[in-house]
Backbone bond lengths (Angstrom), bond angles and torsions (degrees), N, CA, C in turn:
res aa  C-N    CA-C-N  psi(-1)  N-CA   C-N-CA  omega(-1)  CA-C   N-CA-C  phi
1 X - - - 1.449 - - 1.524 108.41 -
2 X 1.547 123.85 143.73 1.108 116.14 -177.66 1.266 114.26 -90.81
3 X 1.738 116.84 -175.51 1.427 114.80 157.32 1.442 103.49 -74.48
4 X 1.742 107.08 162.63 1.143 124.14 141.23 1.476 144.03 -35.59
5 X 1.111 153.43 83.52 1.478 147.14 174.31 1.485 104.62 8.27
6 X 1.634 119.86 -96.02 1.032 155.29 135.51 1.896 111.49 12.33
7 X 1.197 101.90 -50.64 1.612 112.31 175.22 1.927 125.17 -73.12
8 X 1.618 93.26 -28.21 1.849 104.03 174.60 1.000 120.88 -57.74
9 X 1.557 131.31 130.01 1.470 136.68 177.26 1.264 116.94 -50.78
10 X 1.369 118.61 133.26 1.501 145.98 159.81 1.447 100.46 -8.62
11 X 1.076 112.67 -69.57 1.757 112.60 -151.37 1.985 87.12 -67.49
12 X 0.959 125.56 -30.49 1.778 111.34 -159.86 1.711 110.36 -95.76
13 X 1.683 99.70 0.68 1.584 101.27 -176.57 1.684 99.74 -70.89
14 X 1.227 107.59 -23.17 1.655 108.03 -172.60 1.464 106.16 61.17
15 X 1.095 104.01 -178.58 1.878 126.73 179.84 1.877 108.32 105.72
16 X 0.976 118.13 172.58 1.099 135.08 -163.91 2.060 104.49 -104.92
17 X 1.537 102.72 119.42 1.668 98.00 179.65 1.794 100.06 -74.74
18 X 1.255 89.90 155.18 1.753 94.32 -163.41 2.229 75.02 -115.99
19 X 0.972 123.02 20.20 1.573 119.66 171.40 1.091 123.80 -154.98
20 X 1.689 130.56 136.87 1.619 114.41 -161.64 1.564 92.55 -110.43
21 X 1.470 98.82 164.95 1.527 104.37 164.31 1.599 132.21 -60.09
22 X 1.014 133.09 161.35 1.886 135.33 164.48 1.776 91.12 -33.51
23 X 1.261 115.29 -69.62 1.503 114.53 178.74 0.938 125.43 -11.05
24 X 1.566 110.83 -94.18 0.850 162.59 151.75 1.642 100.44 0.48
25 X 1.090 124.31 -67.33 1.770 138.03 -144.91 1.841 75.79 -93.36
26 X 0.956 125.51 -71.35 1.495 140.72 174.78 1.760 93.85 -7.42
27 X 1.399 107.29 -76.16 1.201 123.44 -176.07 1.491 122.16 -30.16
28 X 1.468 100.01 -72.60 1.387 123.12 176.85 1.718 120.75 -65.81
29 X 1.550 112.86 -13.98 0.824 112.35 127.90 1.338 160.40 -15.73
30 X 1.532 104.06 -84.68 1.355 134.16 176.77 1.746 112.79 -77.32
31 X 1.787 103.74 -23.15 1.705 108.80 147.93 1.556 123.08 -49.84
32 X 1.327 105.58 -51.50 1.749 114.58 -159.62 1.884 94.67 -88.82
33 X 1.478 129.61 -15.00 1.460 123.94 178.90 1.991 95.00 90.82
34 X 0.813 131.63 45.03 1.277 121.79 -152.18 2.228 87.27 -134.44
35 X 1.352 111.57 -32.36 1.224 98.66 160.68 1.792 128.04 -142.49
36 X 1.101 107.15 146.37 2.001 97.46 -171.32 1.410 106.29 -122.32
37 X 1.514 105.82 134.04 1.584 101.25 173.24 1.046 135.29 -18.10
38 X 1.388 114.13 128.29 1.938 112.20 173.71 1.648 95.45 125.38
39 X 1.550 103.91 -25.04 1.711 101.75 -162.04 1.334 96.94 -74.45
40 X 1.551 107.11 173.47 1.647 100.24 -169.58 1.478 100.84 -111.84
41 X 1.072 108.98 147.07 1.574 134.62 -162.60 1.734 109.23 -79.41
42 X 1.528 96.15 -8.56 1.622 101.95 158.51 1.318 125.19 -80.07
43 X 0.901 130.70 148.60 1.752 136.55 148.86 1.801 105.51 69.44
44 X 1.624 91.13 53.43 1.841 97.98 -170.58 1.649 107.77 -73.14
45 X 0.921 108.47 144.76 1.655 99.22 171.55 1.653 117.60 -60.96
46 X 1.475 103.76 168.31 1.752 79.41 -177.64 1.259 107.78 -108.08
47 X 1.348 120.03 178.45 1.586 128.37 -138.69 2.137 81.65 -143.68
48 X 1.352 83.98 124.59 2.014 96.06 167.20 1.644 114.92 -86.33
49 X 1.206 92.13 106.18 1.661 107.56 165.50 2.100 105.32 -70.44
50 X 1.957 73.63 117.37 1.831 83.95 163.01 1.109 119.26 -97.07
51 X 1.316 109.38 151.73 1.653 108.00 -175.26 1.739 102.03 -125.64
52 X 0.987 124.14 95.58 1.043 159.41 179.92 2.052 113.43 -55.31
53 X 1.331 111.34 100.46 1.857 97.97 -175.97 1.727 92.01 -96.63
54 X 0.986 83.93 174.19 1.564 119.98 -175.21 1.457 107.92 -77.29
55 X 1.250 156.20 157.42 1.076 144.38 173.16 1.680 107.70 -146.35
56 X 1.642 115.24 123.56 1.183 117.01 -154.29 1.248 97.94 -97.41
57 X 1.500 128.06 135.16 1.376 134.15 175.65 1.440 118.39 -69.24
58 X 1.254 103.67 130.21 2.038 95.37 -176.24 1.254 99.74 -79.09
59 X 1.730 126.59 157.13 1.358 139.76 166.44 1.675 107.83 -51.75
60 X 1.195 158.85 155.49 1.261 159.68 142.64 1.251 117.59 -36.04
61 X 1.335 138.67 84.24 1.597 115.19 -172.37 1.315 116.66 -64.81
62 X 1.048 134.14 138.43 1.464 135.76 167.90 1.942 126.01 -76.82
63 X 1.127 90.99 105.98 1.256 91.73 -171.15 1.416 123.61 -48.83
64 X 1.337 119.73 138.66 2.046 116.67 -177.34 1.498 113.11 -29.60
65 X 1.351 134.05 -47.95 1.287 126.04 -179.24 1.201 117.79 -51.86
66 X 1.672 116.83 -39.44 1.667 124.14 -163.86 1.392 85.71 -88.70
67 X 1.092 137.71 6.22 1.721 125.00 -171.30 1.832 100.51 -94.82
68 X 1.867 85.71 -56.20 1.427 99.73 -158.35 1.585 107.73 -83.78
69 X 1.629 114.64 -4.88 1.795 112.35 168.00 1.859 95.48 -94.86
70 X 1.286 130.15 3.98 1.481 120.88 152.43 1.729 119.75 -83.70
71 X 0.984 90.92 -20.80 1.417 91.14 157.71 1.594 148.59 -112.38
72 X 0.964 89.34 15.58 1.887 112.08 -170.20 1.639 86.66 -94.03
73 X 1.132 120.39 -46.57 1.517 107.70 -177.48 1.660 123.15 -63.84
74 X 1.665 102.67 -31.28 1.865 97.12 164.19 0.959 124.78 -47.76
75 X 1.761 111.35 -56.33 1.304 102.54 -173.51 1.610 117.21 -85.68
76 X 1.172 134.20 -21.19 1.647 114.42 152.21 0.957 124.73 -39.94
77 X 1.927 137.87 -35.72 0.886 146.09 -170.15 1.912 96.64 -90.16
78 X 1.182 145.31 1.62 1.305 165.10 148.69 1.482 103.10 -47.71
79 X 1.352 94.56 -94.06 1.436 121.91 -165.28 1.775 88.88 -41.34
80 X 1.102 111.67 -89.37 1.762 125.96 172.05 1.953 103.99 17.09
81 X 1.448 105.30 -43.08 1.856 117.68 -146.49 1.519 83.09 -97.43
């Protein structure tokens, strides 16, 4: 019998938090100059979460020359037999 959907631990549901912690915002904050010690940790402005994709590298295509001088050597090596 399996688990439940609903029952799987936090860390393996995956997805992206669309909200950061007090920390967190604090942080990124004090990145952008936007807050300096002393300020109060209430009523922070809010901070835009990026969501960042992945970007898949294309293979190199090989241009027709590098194709067709990989193959000029089979068949010399053809004829040769």
């Amino acid at each position: 019998m399996g688990l439940h959907p609903s029952l799987k631990r936090a860390e393996k549901l995956g997805g992206e938090r669309s909200v950061l912690k007090r920390s967190e915002r604090i942080k990124r904050l004090i990145e952008e100059d936007k807050w300096k010690e002393g300020d109060s940790v209430l009523g922070l402005p809010k901070v835009k979460v990026v969501k960042m994709k992945a970007i898949k590298k294309e293979k190199p295509k090989e241009s027709e020359e590098n194709q067709k001088a990989a193959k000029e050597p089979e068949k010399k090596e053809e004829k040769a037999k």
